[in-house]
N, C-alpha and C positions, 0 to 999 in steps of 0.2 A: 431158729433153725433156718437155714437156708438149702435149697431146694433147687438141681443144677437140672434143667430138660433139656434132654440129647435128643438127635435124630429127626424125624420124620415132626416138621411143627404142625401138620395139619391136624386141624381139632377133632378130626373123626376118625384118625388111627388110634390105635388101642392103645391105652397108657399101661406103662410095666412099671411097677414098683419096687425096686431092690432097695434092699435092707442086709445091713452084715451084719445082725444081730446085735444082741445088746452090748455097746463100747466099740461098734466095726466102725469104720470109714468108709468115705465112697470111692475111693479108689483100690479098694476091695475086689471092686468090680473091674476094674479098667480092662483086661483080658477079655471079656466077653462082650465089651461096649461095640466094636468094630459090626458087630454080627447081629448084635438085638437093634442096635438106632437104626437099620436098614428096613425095618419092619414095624417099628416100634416108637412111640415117644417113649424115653424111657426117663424116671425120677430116681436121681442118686441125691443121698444127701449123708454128711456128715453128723452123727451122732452128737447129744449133748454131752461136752468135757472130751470130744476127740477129733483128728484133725483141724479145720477151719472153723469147728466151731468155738464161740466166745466166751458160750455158756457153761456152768461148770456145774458137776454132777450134784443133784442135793442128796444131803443124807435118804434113805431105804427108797431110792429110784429104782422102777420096777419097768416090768413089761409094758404093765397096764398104762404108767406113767408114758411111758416111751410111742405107745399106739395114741392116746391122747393128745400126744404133740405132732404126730406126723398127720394126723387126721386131722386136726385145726392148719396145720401150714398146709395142707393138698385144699380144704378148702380156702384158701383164700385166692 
């Protein structure tokens, strides 16, 4: 999964997390990006099996799956 951070790079502004649910894209978001990176580091990222991503969906991918991958890639 890759993980695009917009706006504000200082490490002590607030980090905003958008997600366009399960199968969204990060350009989902691109309307709202102009307004939140002024305030905001904010993390978009492309779903597994959509947009830029390489990865492709496995059989009974879940939420839970889905929170497990994004919380391993924000921590690294």
């Amino acid at each position: 999964m890759q993980l695009d951070i917009l706006g504000l790079q200082n490490p002590d502004a607030p980090t905003l997390v958008l997600s366009a649910g399960l199968g969204g894209v990060a350009g989902f978001w691109q309307p709202q990006l102009a307004a939140l990176t002024a305030r905001y580091r904010v993390v978009i990222y492309d779903q597994r099996g959509t947009g830029r991503s390489a990865d492709s969906l496995p059989e009974g991918y879940s939420m839970a799956m889905m929170a497990s991958e994004l919380a391993a890639a924000l921590a690294q």
